[in-house]
N, C-alpha and C positions, 0 to 999 in steps of 0.2 A: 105546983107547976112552976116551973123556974122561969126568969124572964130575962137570965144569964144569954148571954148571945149563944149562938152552936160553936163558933168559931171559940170561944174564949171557956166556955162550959167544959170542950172535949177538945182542947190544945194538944193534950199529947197523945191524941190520937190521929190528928190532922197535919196530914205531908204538902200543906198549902191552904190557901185562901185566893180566889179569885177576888177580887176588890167592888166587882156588882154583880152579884149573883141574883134574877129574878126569885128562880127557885129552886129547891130541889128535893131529890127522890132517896128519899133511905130504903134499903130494901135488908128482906132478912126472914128468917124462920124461925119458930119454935122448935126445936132441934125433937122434941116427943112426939110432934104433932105431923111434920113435914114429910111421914109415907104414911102407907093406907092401912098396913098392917101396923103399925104404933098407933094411929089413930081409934082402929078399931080396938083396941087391948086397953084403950084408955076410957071409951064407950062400956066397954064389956064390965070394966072393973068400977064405973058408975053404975051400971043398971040401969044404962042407956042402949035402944035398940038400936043397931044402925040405921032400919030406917025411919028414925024420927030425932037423926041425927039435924036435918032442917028444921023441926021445930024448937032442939036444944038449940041450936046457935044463932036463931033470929032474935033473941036479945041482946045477945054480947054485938051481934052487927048491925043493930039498932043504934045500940050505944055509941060504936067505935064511930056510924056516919053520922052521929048527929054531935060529936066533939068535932070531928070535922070541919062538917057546913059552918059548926059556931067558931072555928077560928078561922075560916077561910071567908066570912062575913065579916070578922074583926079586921081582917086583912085588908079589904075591899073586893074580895074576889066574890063572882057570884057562885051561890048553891047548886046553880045547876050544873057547874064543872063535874059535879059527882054521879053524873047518870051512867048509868053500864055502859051505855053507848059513845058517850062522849068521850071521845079522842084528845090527848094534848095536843094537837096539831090545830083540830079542832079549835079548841079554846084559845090557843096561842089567835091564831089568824083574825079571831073573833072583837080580840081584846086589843091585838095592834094594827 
């Protein structure tokens, strides 16, 4: 894990720098994974049923939340930001 800034990590991908940024949202796909027919073709060619397609993926989304909560408790942010239900509106209002 790099502990390189974002800003200075990924320079020349970046068209600015805000100077206080609370936080922010990367977003993006698996370009294989991102429709339902690629998804399926990718189960099929594991020997994965579709439907125990939730039981294949409750570990890798085990994992992804629980690198989370641990650096968003390093951060000072609370764990509970991660509930399904919980809104960043939510959390914003909470915290100021």
């Amino acid at each position: 894990m790099s502990t390189q800034p974002l800003s200075a990590k990924d320079a020349d991908r970046l068209h600015g720098v805000l100077s206080c940024y609370d936080r922010i949202v990367l977003t993006g796909s698996l370009q294989p994974f991102c429709y339902a027919q690629d998804m399926t073709k990718y189960l099929y060619a594991h020997d994965i049923r579709i439907f125990d397609y939730a039981q294949f993926a409750e570990p890798l989304t085990a994992e992804i939340r629980r690198n989370a909560e641990g650096i968003a408790q390093a951060a000072g942010s609370p764990s509970s930001s991660f509930g399904r239900r919980t809104s960043a509106k939510k959390i914003a209002s909470a915290r100021f």
